[in-house]
C-alpha positions as CSV (number, residue, x, y, z in Angstrom):
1,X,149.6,-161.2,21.1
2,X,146.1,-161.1,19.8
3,X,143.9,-158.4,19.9
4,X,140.9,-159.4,22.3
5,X,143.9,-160.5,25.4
6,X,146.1,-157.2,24.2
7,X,142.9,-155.1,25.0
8,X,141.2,-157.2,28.4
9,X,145.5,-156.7,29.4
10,X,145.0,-152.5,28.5
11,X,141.8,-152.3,30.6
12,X,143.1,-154.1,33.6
13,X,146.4,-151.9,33.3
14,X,144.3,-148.5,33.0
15,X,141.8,-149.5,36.0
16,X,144.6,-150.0,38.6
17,X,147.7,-147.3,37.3
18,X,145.5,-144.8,39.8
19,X,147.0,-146.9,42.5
20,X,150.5,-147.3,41.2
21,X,153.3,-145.6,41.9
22,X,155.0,-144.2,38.4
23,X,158.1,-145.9,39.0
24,X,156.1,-149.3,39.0
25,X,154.0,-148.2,36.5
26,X,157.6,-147.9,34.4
27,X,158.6,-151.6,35.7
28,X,155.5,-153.3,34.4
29,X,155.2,-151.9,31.2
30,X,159.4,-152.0,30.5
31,X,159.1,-156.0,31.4
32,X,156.0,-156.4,29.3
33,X,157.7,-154.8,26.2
34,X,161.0,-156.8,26.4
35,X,158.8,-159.8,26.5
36,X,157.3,-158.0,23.3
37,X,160.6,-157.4,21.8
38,X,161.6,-160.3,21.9
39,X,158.6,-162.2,20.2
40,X,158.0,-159.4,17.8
41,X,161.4,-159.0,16.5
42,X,160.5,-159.9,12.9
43,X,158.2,-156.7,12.3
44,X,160.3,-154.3,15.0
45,X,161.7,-151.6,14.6
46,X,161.4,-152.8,10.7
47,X,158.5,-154.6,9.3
48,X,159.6,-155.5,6.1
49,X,156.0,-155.2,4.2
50,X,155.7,-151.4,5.1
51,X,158.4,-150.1,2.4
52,X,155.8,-150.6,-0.4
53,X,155.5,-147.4,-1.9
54,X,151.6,-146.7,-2.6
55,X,149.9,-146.4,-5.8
56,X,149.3,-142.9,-7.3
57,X,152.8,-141.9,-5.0
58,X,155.4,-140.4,-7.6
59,X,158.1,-139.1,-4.7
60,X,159.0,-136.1,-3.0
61,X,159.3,-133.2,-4.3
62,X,162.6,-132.1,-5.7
63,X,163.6,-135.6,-6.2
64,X,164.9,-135.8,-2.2
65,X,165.2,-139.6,-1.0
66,X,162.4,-139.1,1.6
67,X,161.0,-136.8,4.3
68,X,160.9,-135.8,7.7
69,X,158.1,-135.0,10.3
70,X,158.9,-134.1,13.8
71,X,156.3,-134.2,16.5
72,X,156.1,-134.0,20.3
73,X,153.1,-135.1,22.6
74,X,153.1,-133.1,25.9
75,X,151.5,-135.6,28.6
76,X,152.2,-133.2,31.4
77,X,152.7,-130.1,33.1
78,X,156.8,-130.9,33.4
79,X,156.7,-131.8,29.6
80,X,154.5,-128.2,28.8
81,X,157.8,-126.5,31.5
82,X,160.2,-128.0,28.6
83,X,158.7,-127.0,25.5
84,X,160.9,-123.5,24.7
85,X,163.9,-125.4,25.7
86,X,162.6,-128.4,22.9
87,X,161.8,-125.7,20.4
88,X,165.4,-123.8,21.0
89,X,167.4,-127.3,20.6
90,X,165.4,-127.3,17.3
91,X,165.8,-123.9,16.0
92,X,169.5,-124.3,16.4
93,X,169.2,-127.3,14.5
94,X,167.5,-125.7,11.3
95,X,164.0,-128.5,12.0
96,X,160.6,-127.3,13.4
97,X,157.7,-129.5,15.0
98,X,153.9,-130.2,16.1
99,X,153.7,-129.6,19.9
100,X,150.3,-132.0,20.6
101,X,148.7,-130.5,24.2
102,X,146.2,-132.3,26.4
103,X,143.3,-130.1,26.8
104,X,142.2,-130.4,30.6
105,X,145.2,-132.8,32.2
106,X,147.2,-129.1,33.2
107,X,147.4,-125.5,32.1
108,X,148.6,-124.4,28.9
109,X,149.6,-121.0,28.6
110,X,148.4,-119.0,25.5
111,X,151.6,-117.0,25.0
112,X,152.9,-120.8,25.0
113,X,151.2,-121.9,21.8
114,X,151.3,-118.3,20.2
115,X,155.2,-118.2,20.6
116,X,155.6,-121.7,18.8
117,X,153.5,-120.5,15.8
118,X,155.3,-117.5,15.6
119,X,158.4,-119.4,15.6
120,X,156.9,-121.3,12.5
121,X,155.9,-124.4,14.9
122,X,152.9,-126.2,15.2
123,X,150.0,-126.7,17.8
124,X,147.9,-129.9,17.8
125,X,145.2,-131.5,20.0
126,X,146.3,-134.4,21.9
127,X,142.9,-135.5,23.9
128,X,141.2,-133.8,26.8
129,X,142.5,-136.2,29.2
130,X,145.7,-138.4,28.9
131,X,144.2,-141.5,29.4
132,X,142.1,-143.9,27.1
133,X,138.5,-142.6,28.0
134,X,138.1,-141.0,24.9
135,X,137.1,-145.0,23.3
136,X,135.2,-146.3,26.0
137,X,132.2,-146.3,23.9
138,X,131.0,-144.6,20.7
139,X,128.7,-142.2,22.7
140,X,131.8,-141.3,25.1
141,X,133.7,-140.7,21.6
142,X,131.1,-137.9,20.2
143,X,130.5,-136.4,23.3
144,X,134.2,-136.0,23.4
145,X,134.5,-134.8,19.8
146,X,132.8,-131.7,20.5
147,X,134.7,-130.2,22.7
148,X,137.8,-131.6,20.9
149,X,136.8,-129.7,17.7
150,X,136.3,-127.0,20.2
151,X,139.8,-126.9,20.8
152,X,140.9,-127.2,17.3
153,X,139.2,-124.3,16.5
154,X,140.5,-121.9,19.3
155,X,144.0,-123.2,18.9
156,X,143.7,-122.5,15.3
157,X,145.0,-126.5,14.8
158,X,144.1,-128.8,12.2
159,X,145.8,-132.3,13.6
160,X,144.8,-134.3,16.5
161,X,146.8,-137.3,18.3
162,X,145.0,-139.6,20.9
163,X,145.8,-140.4,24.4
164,X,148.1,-143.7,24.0
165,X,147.9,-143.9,20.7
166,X,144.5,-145.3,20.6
167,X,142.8,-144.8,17.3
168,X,138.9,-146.0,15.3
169,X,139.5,-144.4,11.7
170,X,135.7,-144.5,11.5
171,X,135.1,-142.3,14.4
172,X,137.6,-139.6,14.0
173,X,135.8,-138.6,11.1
174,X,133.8,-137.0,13.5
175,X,136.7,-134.4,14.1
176,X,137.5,-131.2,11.8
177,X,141.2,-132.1,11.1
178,X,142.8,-132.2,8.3
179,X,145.0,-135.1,9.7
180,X,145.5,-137.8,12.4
181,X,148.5,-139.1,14.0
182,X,147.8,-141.9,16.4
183,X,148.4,-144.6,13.9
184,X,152.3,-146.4,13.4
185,X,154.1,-148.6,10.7
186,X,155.0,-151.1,13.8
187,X,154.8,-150.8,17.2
188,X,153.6,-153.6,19.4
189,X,154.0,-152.1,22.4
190,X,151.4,-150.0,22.5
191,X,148.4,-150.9,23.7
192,X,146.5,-150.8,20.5
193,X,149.1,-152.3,18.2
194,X,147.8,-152.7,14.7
195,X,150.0,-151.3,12.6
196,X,149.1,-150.0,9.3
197,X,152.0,-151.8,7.8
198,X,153.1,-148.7,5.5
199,X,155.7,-145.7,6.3
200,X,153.6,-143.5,3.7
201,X,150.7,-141.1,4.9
202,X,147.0,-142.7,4.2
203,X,143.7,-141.1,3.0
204,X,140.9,-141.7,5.3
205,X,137.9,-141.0,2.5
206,X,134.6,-143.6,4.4
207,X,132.6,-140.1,4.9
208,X,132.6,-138.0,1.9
209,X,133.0,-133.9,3.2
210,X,135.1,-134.9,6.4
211,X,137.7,-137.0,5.2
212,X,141.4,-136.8,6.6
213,X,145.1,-138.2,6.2
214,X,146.3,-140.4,8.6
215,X,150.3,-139.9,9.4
216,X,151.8,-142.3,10.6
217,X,154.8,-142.7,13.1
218,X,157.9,-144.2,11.8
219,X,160.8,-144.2,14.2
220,X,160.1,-146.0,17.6
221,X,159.3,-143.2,20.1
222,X,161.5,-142.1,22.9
223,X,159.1,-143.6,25.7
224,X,159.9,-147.0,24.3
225,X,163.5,-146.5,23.3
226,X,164.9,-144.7,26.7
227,X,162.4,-145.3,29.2
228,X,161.1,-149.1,28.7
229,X,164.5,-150.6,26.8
230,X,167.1,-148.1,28.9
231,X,168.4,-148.4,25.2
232,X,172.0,-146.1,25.9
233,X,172.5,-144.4,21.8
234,X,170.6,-143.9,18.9
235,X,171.4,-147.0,17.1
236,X,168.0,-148.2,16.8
237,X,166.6,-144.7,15.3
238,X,169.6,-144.5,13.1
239,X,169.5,-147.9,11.2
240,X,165.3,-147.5,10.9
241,X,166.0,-144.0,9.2
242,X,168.5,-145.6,6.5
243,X,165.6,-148.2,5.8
244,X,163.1,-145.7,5.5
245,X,165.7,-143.4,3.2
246,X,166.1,-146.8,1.3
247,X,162.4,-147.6,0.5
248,X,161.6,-143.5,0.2
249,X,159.3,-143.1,3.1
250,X,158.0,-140.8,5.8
251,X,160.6,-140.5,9.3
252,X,158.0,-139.2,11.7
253,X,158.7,-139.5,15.1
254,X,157.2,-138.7,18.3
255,X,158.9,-137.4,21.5
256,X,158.0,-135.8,24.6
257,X,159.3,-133.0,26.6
258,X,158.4,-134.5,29.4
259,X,161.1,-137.3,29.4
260,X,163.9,-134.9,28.0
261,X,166.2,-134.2,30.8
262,X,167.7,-130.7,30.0
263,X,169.6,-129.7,32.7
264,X,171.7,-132.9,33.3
265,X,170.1,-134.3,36.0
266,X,168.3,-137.4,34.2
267,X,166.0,-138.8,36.4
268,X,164.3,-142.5,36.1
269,X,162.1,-141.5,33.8
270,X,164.0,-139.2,31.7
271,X,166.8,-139.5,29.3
272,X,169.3,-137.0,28.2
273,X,168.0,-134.4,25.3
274,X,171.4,-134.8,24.0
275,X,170.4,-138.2,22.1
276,X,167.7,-136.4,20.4
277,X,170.3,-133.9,19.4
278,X,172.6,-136.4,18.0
279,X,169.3,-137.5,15.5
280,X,168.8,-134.1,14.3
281,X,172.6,-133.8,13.7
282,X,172.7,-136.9,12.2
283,X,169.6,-136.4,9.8
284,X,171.1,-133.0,8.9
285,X,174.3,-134.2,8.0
286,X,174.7,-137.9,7.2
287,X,171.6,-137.1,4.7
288,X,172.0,-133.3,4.0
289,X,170.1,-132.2,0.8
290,X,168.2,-136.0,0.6
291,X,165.0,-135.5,2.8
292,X,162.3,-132.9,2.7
293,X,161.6,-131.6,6.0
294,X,158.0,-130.2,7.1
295,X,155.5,-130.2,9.4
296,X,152.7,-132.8,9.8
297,X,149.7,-130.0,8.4
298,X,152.2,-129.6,5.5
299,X,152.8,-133.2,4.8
300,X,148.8,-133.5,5.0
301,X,148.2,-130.8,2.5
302,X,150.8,-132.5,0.4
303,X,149.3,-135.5,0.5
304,X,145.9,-134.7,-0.8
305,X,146.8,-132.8,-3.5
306,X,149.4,-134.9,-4.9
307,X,148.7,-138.9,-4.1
308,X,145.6,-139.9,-5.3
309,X,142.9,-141.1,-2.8
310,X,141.4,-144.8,-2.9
């Protein structure tokens, strides 16, 4: 689908979800993806041309196959009600994560992200409103930024995630972040689906003094998986890790609290946390001792002072 009718399709979508009810919302995007799937299937979950390993990359440290990066975007106040539950499943686990907060959508408790960086977690910045305001226009964008690198400074973070996934690597160097996340191998889905073709990280270097790494996700989010596709195991997460294990890349995934049904009552827009338990038990023993687990700031920090920038 080409980029002009993926983005008049996005606005039209975004102007009338205000008067859709979420369950419809959920129809209309699950029969638009399938359609997706279906036409896409060449480049999804797998696009063959992302395993290339960049230049100046000489592997992970310790000689492990490849690593792992967990993050969560919490879109709500029911996904922000999760996140101790999220980080427990975690900590049993042995893994920790980012936990990316909208700034304005609902009310984030301080001794909420305090706790998680105690716990060796992360906080990130995911917009000040879920929604994809923050690229109407350039001017929207700066006026935005400012109280976005507001936040990152009183949260103490140093990554940021957009609403949707939207990204322009030329504005966000307007942000203080030592890395970005709203970019993905392959996922046409989204509404902004130009993938960067690559399961490595990526220097962002245009403006010299503010430059950034861009991280990727790898694995097909839960939204799309559980939500959109019903999809019923983790098959689809499973072979995609073994392909990026193969070609030595970066797993990062996103999830959100706010579709994780913890108490058993899955509702139609939730999905058991049990499935995302069965990942972490399955990347923790069908590869133990092969990937290097660590959070996005770490992977970031990595990044630049190991792989070259172009």
């Amino acid at each position: 689908m080409k980029p002009f009718i993926e983005e008049a399709l996005a606005r039209a979508y975004y102007q009338m979800k205000p008067w859709m009810s979420r369950r419809f919302q959920i129809m209309l995007r699950s029969v638009v993806a399938k359609y997706k799937r279906y036409i896409f299937q060449n480049v999804w979950p797998i696009d063959p041309e992302a395993g290339a390993t960049p230049p100046g990359f000489r592997g992970w440290p310790d000689g492990r196959r490849f690593s792992v990066v967990l993050t969560h975007d919490v879109d709500t106040a029911r996904g922000v009600a999760r996140c101790e539950q999220l980080m427990a499943l975690e900590q049993e686990l042995g893994f920790r994560s980012s936990f990316n907060f909208v700034a304005h959508d609902y009310h984030l408790p301080q001794t909420l992200r305090e706790k998680l960086v105690s716990y060796g977690f992360e906080v990130g910045v995911h917009g000040l409103e879920h929604n994809r305001k923050l690229y109407e226009s350039q001017q929207t964008f700066e006026e935005h930024a400012q109280q976005i690198n507001d936040y990152l400074k009183k949260w103490g973070a140093v990554g940021f995630r957009s609403p949707c996934v939207y990204h322009n690597f030329e504005w966000l160097h307007r942000l203080d972040i030592l890395y970005e996340a709203s970019a993905f191998d392959t996922d046409p889905f989204e509404p902004q689906s130009d993938g960067l073709k690559t399961i490595f990280p990526v220097h962002q270097t245009k403006v010299r003094g503010r430059e950034y790494v861009v991280l990727p996700y790898t694995l097909p989010q839960d939204f799309t998986m559980f939500i959109l596709f019903r999809e019923k195991d983790i098959r689809i997460w499973k072979e995609k890790l073994s392909w990026i294990a193969d070609h030595g890349g970066m797993a990062l995934l996103i999830t959100h609290p706010d579709y994780m049904s913890f108490d058993g009552d899955v509702g139609y827009d939730e999905y058991p946390c049990e499935l995302y338990r069965e990942l972490l038990h399955h990347i923790a023993t069908e590869y133990d001792g092969q990937y290097w687990h660590l959070l996005p700031q770490e992977m970031a920090s990595f990044w630049n002072q190991s792989v070259t920038r172009s």
